[in-house]
C-alpha positions in Angstrom: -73.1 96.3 23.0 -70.6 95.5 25.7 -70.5 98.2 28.3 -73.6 100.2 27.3 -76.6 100.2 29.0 -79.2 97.8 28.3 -82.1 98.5 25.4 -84.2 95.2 26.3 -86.8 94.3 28.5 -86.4 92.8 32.3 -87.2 89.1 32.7 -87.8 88.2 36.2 -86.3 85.5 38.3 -89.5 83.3 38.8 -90.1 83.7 35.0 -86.2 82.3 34.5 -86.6 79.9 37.1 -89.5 78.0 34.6 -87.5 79.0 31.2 -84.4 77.4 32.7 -86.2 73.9 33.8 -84.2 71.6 35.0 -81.1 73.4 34.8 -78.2 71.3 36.4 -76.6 68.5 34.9 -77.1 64.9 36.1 -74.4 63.9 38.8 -72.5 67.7 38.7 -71.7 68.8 41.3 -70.1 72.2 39.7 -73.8 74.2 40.2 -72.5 77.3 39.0 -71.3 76.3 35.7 -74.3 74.3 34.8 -76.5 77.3 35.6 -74.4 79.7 33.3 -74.9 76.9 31.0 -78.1 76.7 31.2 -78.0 80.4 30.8 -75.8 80.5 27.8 -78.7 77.7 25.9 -81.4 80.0 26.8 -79.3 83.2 24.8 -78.6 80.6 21.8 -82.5 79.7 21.6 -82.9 83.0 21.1 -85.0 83.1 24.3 -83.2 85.2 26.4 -82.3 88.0 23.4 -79.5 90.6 23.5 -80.5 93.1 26.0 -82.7 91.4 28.1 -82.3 92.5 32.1 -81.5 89.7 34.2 -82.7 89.6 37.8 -81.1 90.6 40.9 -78.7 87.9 42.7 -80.8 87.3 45.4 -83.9 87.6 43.4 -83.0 85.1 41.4 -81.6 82.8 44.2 -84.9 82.7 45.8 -86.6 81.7 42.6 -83.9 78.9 41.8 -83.6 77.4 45.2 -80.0 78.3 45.5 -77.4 80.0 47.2 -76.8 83.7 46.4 -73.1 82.7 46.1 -73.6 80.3 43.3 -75.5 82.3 41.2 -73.0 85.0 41.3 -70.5 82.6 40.1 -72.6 81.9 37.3 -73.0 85.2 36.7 -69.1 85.9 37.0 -68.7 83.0 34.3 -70.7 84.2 32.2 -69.1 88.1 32.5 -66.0 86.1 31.7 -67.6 84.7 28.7 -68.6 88.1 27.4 -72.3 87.1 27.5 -73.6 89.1 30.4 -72.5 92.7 31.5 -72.8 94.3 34.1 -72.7 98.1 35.6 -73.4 99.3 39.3 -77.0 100.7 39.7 -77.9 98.9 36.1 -78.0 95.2 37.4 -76.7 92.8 34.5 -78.0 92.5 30.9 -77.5 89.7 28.3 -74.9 90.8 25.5 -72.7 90.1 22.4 -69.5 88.5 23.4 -66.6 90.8 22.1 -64.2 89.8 19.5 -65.6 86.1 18.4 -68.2 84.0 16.1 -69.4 81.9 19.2 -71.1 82.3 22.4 -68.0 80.8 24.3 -64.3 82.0 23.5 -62.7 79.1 21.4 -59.2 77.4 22.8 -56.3 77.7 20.6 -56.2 74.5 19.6 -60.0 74.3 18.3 -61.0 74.5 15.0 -62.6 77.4 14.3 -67.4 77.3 15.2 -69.4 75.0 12.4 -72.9 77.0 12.4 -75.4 74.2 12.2 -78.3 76.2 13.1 -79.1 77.7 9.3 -80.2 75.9 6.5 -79.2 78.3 3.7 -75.8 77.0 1.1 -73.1 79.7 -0.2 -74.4 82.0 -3.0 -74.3 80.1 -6.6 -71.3 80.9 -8.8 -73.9 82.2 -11.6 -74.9 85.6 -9.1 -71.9 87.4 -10.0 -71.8 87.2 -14.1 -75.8 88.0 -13.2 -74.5 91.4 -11.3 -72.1 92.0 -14.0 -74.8 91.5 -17.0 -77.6 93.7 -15.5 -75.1 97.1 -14.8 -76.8 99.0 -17.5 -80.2 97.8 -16.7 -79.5 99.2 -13.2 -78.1 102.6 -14.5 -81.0 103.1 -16.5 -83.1 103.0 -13.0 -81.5 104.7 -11.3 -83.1 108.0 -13.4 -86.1 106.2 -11.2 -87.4 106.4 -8.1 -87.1 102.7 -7.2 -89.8 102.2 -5.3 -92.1 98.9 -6.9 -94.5 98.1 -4.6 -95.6 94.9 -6.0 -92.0 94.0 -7.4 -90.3 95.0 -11.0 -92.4 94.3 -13.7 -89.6 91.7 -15.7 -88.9 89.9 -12.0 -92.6 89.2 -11.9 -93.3 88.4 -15.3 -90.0 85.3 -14.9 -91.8 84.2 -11.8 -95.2 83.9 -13.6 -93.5 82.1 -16.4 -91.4 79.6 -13.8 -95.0 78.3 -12.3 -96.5 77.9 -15.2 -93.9 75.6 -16.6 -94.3 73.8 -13.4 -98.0 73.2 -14.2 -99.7 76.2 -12.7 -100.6 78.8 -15.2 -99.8 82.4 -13.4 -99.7 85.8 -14.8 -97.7 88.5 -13.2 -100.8 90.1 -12.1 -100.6 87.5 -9.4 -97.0 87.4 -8.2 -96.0 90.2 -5.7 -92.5 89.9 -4.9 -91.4 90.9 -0.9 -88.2 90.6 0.8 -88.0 87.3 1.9 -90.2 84.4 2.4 -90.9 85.3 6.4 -91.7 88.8 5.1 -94.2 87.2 2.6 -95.6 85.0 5.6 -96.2 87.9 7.8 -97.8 90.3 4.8 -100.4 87.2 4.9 -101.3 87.1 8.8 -101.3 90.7 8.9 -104.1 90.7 5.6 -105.9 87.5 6.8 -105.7 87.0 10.3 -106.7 88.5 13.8 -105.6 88.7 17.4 -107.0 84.9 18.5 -107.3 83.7 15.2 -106.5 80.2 14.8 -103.8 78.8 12.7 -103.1 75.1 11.7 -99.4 74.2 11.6 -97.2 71.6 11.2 -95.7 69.9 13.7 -92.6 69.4 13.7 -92.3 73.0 11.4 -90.0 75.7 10.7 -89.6 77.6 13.8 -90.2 81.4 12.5 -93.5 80.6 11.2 -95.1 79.8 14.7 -93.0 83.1 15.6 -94.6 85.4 12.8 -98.1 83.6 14.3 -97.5 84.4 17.4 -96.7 87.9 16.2 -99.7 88.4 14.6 -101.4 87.6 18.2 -102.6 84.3 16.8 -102.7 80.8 17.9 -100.9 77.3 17.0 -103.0 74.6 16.0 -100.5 71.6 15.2 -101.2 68.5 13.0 -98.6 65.6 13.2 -95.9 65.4 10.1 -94.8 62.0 11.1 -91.0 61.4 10.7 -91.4 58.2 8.7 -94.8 58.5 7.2 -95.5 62.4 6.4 -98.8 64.2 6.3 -101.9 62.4 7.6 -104.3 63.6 5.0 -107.1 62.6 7.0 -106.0 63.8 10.2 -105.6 67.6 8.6 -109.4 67.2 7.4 -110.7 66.5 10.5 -108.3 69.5 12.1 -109.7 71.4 9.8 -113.4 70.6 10.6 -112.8 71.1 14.2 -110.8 74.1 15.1 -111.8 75.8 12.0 -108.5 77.7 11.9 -108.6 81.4 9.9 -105.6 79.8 7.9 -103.2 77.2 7.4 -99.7 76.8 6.9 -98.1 73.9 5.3 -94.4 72.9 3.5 -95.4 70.1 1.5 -92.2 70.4 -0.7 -89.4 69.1 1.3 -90.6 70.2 4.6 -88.6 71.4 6.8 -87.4 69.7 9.1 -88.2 66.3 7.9 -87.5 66.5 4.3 -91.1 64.9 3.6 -92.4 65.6 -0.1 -96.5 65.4 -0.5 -97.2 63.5 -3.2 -100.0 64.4 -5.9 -102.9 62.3 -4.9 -102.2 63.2 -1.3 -102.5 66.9 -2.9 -105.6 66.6 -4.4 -107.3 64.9 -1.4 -105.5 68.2 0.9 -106.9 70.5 -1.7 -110.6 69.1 -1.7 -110.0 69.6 2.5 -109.2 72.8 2.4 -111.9 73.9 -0.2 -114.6 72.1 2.2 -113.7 74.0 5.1 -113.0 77.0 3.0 -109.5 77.2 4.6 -107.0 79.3 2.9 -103.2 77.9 3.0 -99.9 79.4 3.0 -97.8 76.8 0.9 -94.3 77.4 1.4 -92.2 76.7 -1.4 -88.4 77.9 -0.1 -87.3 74.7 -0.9 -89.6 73.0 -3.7 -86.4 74.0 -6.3 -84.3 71.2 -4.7 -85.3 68.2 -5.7 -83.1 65.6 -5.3 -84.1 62.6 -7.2 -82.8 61.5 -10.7 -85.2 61.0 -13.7 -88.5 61.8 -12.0 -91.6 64.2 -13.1 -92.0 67.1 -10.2 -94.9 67.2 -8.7 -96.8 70.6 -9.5 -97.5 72.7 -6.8 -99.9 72.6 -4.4 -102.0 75.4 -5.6 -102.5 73.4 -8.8 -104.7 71.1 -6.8 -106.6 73.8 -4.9 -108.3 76.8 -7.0 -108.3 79.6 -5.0 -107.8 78.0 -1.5 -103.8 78.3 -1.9 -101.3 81.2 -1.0 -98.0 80.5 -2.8 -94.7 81.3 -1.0 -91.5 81.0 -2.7 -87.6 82.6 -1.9 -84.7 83.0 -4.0 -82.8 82.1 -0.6 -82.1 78.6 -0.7 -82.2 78.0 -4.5 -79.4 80.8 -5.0 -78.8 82.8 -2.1 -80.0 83.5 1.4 -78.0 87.3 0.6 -80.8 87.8 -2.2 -83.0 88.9 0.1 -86.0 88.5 -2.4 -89.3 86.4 -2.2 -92.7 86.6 -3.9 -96.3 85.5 -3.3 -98.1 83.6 -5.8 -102.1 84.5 -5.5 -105.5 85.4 -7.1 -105.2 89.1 -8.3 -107.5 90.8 -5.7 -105.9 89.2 -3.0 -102.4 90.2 -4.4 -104.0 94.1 -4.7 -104.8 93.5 -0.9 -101.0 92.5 0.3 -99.7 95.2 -1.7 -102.4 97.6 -0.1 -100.9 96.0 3.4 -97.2 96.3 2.2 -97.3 100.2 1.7 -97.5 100.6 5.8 -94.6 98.5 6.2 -92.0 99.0 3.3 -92.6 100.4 -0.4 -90.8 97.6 -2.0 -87.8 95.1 -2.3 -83.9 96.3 -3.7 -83.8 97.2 -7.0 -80.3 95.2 -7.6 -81.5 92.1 -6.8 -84.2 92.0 -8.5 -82.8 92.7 -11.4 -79.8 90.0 -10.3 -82.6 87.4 -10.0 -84.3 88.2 -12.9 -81.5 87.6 -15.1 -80.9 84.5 -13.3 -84.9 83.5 -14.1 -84.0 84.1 -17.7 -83.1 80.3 -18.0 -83.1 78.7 -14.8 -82.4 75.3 -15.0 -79.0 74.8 -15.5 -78.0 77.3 -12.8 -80.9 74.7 -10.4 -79.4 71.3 -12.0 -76.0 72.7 -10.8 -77.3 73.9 -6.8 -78.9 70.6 -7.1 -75.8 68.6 -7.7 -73.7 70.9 -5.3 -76.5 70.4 -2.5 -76.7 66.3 -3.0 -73.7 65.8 -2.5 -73.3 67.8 0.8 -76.6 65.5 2.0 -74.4 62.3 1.0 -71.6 63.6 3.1 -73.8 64.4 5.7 -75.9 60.8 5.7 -72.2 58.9 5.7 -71.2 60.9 8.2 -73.8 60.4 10.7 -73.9 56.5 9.8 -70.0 56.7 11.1 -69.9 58.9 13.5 -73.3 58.8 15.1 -74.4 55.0 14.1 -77.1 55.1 17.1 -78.6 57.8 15.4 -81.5 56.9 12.6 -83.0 59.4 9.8 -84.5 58.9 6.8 -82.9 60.3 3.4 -84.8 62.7 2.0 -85.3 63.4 -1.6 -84.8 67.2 -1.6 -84.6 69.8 0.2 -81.5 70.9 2.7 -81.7 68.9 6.2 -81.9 65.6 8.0 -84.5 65.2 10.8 -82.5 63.0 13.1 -83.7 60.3 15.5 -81.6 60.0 18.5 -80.8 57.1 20.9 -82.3 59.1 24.0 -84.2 62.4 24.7 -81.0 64.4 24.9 -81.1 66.9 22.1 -81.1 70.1 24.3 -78.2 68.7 26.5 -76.6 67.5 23.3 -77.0 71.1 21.8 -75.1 72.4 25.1 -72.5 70.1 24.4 -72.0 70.3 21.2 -71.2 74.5 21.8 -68.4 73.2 23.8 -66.9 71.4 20.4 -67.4 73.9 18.4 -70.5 72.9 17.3 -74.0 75.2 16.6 -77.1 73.1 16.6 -80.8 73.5 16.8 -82.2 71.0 19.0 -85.4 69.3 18.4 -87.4 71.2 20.5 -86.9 74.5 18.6 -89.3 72.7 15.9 -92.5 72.0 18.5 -95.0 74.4 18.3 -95.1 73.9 22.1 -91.5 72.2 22.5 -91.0 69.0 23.6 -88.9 66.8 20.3 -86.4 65.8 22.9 -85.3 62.9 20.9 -84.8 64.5 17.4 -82.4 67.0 15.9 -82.1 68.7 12.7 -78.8 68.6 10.9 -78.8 70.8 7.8 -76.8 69.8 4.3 -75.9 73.3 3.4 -72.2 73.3 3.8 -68.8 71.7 2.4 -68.6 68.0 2.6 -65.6 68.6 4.8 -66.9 70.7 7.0 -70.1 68.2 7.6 -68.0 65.9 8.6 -65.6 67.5 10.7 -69.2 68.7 12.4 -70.5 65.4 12.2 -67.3 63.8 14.0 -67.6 66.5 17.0 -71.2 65.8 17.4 -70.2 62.0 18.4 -67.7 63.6 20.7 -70.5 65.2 22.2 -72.9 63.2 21.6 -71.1 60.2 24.3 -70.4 62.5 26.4 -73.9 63.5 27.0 -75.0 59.8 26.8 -72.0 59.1 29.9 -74.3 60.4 31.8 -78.0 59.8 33.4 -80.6 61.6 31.5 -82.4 64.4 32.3 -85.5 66.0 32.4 -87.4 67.4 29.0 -87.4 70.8 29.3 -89.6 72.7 27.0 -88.1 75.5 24.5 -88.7 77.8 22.8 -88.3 80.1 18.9 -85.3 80.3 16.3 -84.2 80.8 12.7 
């Protein structure tokens, strides 16, 4: 996009002036750099997107406070950087930097960018023989048209089967599959929900589901997930009772971030809660395939516990590849008629390929899911051993599944520590990406979804960066906002 004219919308400089906060660093004295910093954290929240118009120079002086001199140094930096561009009589946009991975162009002698910000592992090794052994089923549809609405019939049918070994009976007249989990999220709010509508969420959650709320032009209610304890049962009840929220939307399999697993009397009280308030829930399941422990009965799904109060969301994304870009909704039939209904003004169904891909790998599941599992505990051993080395201030519980650590740090730094950990080479998403309304200055999230010896190398920097940012005073909590 470098050196074309801006497609995004203008932000103005009063409106920067609050996103940015308290932008300069404690005891720095180099203003421009912090604010191109401060910039350059803004474009990796993913609040000031590729395109966006920046203010004018002197616009945007006034609403900082500052001289018109230092903000064009920022800007020059961040020109430099390949983040901003600029043309005379266009002003100066936000942009991709040319020729590199990272926001900042790496020194020679740095290893190359460790992407902490995505919770997804490599593909398993059992997708390609899955490619090879469904050629002929693809040739034969492609005398098709290829469009499947609700999903192909055999996909369906394997997903059925899969929650009813789990201990909730399904038919494949209630399984519509979609092209992703968020894609299943949004088919619900746009079937169920209305501009003001409330919606209960966790808090901390998983960023893009307050974003596809607030897409849908509804509202965050948050109940607590606490980092030690989990779910207070009680607590959602009365949440429920009082904001009467349109719907829910709960991760009580390995939430992320906090890794936090609902156990099945805690299930059963949730379900008889939702029931009373007659509060339908979207139970996201991304994760529920990665259970961690050794020798213990899963727990069967949340809609086992709740009739017809429960919306099933599941993803072959985490369990064998985020490139599958396959999901499926688990519901009662007539509201699986009214999502497909919804679907056809949006798409007329998900890639023929991968269905079938995923289908074969749903023929017999389990040893391809014992071997993810095996592959994704040991990264989170790597990852816990790390941080107790490298990071021994830090605390976090282990979690028995799933693919991150919700961290606990020393101070609330995680926004300056996600600023310097982009100068190591380092991607993270700091706590506050995982408030419904910010705040979470004192946590970050470190996902378990690559090599062991990447973790650590990552792990190692983040100590780097991590004293560094202690070195100095703290500063003041800034609020954030969305990511992936």
């Amino acid at each position: 996009m470098n050196g074309q004219f801006p497609l995004g919308g203008r932000i103005s400089g009063s409106r920067l002036a609050t996103t940015l906060g308290d932008w300069r660093q404690s005891g720095s004295r180099r203003g421009a750099a912090d604010l191109a910093s401060a910039i350059e954290l803004q474009v990796l929240d993913g609040r000031l997107p590729v395109g966006t118009r920046l203010p004018a120079e002197r616009e945007l002086a006034d609403a900082l406070g500052v001289s018109r001199t230092l903000v064009g140094g920022a800007l020059d930096r961040l020109r430099e950087s390949g983040l901003v561009a600029s043309r005379q009589g266009a002003g100066s946009w936000i942009t991709f930097p040319q020729g590199g991975r990272g926001l900042r162009p790496a020194p020679a002698d740095r290893l190359d960018l460790i992407d902490l910000t995505h919770a997804s592992p490599p593909a398993v090794p059992a997708l390609l023989p899955a490619l090879d052994a469904v050629r002929g089923a693809f040739a034969a549809e492609l005398l098709d048209h290829g469009y499947h609405v609700r999903g192909m019939p055999a996909l369906r049918e394997r997903i059925a089967d899969r929650y009813t070994a789990r201990g909730l009976p399904t038919s494949p007249d209630q399984v519509l599959i979609t092209n992703g989990a968020q894609h299943a999220l949004s088919l619900v709010l746009r079937a169920l929900v209305g501009p003001g509508d409330r919606v209960l969420v966790e808090q901390p959650c998983y960023p893009n589901t307050v974003g596809a709320i607030r897409a849908a032009h509804a509202l965050s209610v948050p109940v607590a997930v606490d980092p030690h304890d989990g779910w207070d049962v009680p607590g959602i009840d009365a949440a429920l009772r009082q904001a009467a929220p349109r719907l829910a939307c709960l991760t009580v399999d390995f939430q992320n971030p906090t890794g936090h697993l609902l156990g099945a009397e805690d299930r059963e009280r949730l379900g008889v809660a939702l029931a009373r308030a007659r509060t339908p829930a979207v139970v996201d399941e991304t994760i529920a395939e990665l259970d961690l422990r050794d020798g213990v009965e899963p727990v069967p799904p949340l809609a086992a516990f709740t009739r017809d109060w429960a919306i099933t969301v599941g993803s072959a994304a985490k369990s064998y590849w985020g490139g599958l870009r396959l999901g499926w909704i688990r519901a009662q039939e007539d509201l699986i008629d009214r999502l497909a209904a919804a679907r056809c003004t949006l798409d007329l169904g998900s890639p023929v390929l991968d269905q079938l891909a995923l289908a074969e790998l749903l023929a017999d599941p389990e040893p391809v899911l014992a071997a993810r599992r095996t592959e994704v505990r040991g990264m989170r051993d790597a990852l816990v051993a790390a941080v107790r080395e490298h990071c021994p201030e830090w605390t976090c519980r282990v979690p028995d599944g799933g693919l991150s650590l919700w961290c606990r740090l020393p101070e609330p730094m995680s926004t300056r520590l996600s600023v310097a950990a982009a100068n190591h080479g380092v991607l993270v998403a700091e706590g506050s990406r995982f408030g419904v309304h910010g705040g979470l200055e004192r946590w970050l999230r470190l996902p378990f979804s690559l090599p062991p010896e990447r973790l650590r190398e990552a792990v190692r920097r983040l100590g780097v960066a991590a004293a560094s940012v202690l070195s100095a005073a703290p500063a003041i909590e800034t609020p954030a906002g969305a990511v992936t």
